[in-house]
C-alpha positions in Angstrom: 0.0 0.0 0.0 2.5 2.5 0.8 4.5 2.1 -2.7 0.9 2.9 -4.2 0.4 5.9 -2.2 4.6 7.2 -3.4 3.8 5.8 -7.6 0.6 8.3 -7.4 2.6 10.7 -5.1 5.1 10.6 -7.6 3.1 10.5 -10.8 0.8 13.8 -9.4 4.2 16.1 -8.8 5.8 15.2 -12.4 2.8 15.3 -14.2 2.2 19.0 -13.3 3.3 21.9 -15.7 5.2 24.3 -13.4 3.8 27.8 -13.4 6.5 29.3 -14.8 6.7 27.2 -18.1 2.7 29.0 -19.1 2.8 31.8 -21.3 1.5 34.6 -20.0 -0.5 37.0 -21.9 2.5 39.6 -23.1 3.6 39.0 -26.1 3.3 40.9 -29.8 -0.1 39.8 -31.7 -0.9 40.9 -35.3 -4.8 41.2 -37.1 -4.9 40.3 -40.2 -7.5 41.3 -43.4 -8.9 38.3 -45.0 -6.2 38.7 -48.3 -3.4 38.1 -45.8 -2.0 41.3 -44.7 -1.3 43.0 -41.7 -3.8 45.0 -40.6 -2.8 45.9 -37.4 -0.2 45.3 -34.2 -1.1 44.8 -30.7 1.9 44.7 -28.2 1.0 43.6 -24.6 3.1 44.5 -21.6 2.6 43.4 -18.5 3.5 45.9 -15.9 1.9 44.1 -12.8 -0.3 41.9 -11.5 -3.2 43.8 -12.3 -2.3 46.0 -15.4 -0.4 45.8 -18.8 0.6 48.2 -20.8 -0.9 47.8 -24.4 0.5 49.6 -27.6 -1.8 49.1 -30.9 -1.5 50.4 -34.7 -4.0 49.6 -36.7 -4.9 50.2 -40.5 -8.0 50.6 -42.9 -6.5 49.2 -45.8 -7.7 50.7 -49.6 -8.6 53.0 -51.0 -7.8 55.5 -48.1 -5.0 53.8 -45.8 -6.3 55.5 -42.9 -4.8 54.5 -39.1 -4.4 55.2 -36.1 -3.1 54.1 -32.9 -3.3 53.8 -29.0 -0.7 53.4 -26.4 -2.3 52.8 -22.2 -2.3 51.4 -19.7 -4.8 49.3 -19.0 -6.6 46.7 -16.2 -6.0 43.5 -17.1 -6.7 39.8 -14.9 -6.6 36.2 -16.1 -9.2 36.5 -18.7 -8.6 39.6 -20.4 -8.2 43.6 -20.0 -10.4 46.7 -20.2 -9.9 50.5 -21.5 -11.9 53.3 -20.7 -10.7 56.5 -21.9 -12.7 59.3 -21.1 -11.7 62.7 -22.6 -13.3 65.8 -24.5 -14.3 64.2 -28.0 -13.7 60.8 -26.8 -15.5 58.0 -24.9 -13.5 55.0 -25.9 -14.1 51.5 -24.6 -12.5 48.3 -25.5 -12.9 45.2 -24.5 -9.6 42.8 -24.7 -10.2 38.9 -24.2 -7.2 36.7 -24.2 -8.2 33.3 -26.0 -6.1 30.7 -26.6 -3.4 32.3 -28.7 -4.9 35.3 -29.3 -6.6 38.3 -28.2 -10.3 39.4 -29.2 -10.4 43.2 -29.2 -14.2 44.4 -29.3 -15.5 48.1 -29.0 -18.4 49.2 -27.2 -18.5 52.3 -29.4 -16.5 53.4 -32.3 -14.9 56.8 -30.9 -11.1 56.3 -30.1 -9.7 58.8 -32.2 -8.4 56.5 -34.9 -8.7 58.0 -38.3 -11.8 57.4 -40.3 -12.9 54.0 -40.8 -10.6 52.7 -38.7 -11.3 50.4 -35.5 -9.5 48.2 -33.3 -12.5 44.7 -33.5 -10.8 41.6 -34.4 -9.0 38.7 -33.7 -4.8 39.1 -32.9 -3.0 36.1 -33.3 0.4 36.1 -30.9 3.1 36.0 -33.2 5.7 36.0 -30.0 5.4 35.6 -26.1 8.7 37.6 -25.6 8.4 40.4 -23.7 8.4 43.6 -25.9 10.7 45.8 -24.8 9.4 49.3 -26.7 7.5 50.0 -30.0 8.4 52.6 -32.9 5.8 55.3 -32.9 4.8 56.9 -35.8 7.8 59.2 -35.9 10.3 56.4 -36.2 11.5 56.9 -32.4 11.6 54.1 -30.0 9.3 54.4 -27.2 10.4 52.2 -24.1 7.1 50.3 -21.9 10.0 50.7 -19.2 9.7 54.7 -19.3 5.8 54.4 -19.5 5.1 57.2 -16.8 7.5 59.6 -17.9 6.7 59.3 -21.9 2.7 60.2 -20.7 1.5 63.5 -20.2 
């Protein structure tokens, strides 16, 4: 009886997947248009327990090429994270849900100050769990997640 009670002792502690070896949520995720291409890039940071910071650019596609993009901080738990940006012209709210592999962005309304046409809905695949580091704004300049509170107004 006792060698019973070690072999499922035994088999219990080397069957488990340490904590350490499951991804976590951060990573770099791209959408995609249904020819293929890269219609936008979500980069998740975590930053804490309880927040990440997320960097998006996202793109319309023909005939305009309008974009537009978003860099917060947002709440973010096991299942997901939320944004709710609140400012003159803008009541933004986005719902992110981590699933699987990817990340389901939905809006509750379409007024994030993208350019026209332009909206962050849709299904991001990860395309890496590494931590990303910074992202190149629009400008070309690297922009560090380390240096998040001082690169904020």
């Amino acid at each position: 009886m006792p060698r019973i009670i070690l072999f499922l002792v035994l088999t219990i502690i080397f069957s488990c997947k340490p904590l350490s070896t499951t991804p976590g949520a951060q990573g770099t995720y791209v959408r995609y248009f249904p020819n293929g291409e890269k219609s936008g890039e979500l980069l998740l940071y975590k930053d804490s327990d309880s927040t990440a910071l997320v960097y998006m650019s996202l793109q319309r596609g023909a005939p305009s090429y309008n974009s537009g993009g978003l860099y917060e901080r947002i709440v973010w738990d096991a299942d997901g994270g939320k944004l709710d940006l609140q400012e003159d012209n803008m009541n933004c709210q986005l719902q992110f849900r981590l699933i699987g592999n990817s990340i389901e962005v939905s809006a509750a309304n379409h007024q994030c100050g993208f350019g026209y046409g332009v909206r962050a809905d849709g299904k991001f695949v990860r395309v890496s769990s590494e931590r990303p580091e910074y992202f190149e704004n629009r400008e070309g300049s690297r922009v560090y997640f380390s240096d998040y509170s001082s690169s904020k107004p």
